[in-house]
C-alpha positions as CSV (number, residue, x, y, z in Angstrom):
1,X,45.3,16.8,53.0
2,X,44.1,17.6,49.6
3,X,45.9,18.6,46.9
4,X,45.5,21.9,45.3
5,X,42.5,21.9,43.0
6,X,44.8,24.0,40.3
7,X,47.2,21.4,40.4
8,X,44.7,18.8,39.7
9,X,43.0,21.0,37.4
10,X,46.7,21.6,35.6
11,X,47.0,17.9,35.8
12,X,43.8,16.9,33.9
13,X,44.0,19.2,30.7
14,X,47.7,18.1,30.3
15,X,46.5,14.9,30.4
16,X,43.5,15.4,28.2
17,X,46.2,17.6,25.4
18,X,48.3,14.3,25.4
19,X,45.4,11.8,24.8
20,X,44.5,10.5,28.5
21,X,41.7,9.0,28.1
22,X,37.9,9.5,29.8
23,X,38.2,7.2,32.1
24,X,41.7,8.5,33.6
25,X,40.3,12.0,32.8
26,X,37.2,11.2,35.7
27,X,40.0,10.1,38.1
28,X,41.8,13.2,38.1
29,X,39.0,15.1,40.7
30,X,39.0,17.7,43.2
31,X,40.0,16.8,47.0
32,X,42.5,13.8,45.6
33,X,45.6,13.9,48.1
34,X,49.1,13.1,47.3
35,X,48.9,9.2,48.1
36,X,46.0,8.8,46.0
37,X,47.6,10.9,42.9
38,X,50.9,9.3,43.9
39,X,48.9,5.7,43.5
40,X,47.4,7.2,39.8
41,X,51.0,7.9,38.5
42,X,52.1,4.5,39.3
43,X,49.0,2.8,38.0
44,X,49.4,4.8,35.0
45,X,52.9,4.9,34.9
46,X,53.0,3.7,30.8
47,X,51.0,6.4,30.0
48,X,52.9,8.7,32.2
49,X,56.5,7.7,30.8
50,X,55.4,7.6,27.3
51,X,53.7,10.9,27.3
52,X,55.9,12.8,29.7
53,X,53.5,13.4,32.3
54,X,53.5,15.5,33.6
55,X,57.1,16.8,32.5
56,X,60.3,16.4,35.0
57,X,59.9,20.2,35.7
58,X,56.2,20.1,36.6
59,X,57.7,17.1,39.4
60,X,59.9,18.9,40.7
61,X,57.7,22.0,41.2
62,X,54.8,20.3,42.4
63,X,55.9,17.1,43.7
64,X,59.2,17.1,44.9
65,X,59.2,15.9,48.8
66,X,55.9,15.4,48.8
67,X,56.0,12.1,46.8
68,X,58.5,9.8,48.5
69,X,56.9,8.4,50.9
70,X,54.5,6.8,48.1
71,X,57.8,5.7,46.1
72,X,57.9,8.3,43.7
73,X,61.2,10.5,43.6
74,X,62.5,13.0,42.3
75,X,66.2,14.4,42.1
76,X,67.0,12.6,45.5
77,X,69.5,10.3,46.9
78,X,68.3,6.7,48.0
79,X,69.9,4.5,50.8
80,X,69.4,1.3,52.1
81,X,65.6,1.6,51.0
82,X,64.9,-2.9,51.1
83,X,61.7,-4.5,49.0
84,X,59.5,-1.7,47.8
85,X,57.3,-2.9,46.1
86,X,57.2,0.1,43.2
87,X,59.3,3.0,43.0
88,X,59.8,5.4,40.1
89,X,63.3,7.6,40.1
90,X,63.0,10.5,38.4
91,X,65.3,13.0,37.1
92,X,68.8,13.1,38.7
93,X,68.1,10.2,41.5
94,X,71.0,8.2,42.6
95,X,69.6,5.2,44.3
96,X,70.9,1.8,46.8
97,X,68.3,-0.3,46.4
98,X,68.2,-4.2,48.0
99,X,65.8,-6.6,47.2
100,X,65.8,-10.2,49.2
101,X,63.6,-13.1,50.4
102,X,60.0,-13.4,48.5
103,X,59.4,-9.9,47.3
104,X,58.1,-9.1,44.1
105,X,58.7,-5.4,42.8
106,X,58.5,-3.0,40.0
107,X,60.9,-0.6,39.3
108,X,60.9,2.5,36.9
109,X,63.9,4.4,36.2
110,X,64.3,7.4,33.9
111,X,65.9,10.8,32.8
112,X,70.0,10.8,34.2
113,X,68.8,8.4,37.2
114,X,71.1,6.0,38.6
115,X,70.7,2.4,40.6
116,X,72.4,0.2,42.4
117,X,70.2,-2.6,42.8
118,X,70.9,-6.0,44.6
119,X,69.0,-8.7,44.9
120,X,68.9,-12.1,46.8
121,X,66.8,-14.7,47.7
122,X,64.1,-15.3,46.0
123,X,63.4,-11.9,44.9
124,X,61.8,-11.3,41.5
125,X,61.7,-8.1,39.8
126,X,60.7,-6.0,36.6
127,X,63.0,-3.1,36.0
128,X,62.1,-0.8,32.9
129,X,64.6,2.0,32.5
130,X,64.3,5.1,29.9
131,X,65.9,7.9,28.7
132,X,69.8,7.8,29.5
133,X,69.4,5.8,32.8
134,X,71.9,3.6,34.3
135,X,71.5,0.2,36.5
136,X,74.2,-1.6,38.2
137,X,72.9,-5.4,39.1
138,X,74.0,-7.8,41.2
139,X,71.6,-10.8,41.4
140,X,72.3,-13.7,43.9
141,X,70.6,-17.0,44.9
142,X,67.4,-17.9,43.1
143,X,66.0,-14.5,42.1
144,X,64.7,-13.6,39.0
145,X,65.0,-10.3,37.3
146,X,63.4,-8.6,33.8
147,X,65.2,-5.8,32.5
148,X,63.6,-3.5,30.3
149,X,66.1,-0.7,28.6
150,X,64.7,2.3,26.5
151,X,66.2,5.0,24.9
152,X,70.0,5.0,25.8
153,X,69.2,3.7,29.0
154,X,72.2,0.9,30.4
155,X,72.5,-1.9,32.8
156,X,76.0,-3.3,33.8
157,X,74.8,-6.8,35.7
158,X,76.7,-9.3,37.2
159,X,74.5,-13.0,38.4
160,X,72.5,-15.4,37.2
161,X,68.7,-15.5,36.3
162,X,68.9,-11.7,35.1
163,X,67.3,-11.5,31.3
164,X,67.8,-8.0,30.0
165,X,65.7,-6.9,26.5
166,X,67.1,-4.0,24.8
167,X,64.5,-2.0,22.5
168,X,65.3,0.2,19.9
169,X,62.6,3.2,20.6
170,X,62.5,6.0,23.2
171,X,59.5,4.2,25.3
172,X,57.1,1.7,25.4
């Protein structure tokens, strides 16, 4: 089902007052449905983080259990959720994430957002966490894990094979 043109509308001259440019402007068009905007966040999700967009508030008013199943949440709690492949917490999420055999994954944590991530196997992931976020790691067997912290974002991390890069700026 399509999303509200308004909302897409909203969306687009948002995006165009905090320098999105053309090419993102022509993807934002009437009769996109949640999954497909869902898809553009995450495509665009260095954009999105470093410009605020659209704000926490306009998630939760818009977006907020609509989003999920596309790996995109919002002020919820997360359990048992195993190898998704990208997922963005936002806002007030608490989440128990696992990660094991050959998957490869992305995840994006901002705002007050918490994780508990662990990871086995052969897993390999990229974590970037803004804002005042906080990860708990535990990394077993031959996995491989890039940890990316912004802002005052934190990661406590116990295992081998986990290389975290602290930067001194708000976002990318």
């Amino acid at each position: 089902m399509a999303m509200d043109n308004n909302i897409i509308q909203e969306l687009k001259k948002d995006g165009i007052n905090k320098g999105l440019c053309r090419l993102w402007q022509m993807k934002l068009k009437s009769g996109l449905d949640i999954e497909a905007l869902s898809k553009l966040f995450i495509q665009g999700i260095d954009f999105c983080i470093s410009e605020d967009y659209p704000t926490i508030d306009y998630l939760r008013t818009h977006f907020k259990g609509r989003c999920e199943p596309y790996g995109i949440y919002i002020d919820d709690t997360i359990q048992g959720l195993t190898n998704i492949p990208d997922i963005a917490l936002n806002g007030s999420c608490k989440a128990d994430l696992n990660y094991t055999g050959y998957s490869v994954s992305r995840i994006y944590i901002r705002h007050q957002s918490e994780a508990n991530i662990n990871v086995s196997g052969h897993a390999i992931l990229t974590i970037d966490a803004f804002d005042n976020a906080n990860i708990k790691l535990h990394a077993n067997g031959n996995s491989k894990i890039l940890v990316y912290l912004y802002g005052k974002a934190k990661c406590i991390n116990s295992g081998k094979r986990i290389l975290i890069k602290k930067y001194n700026k708000k976002t990318y």
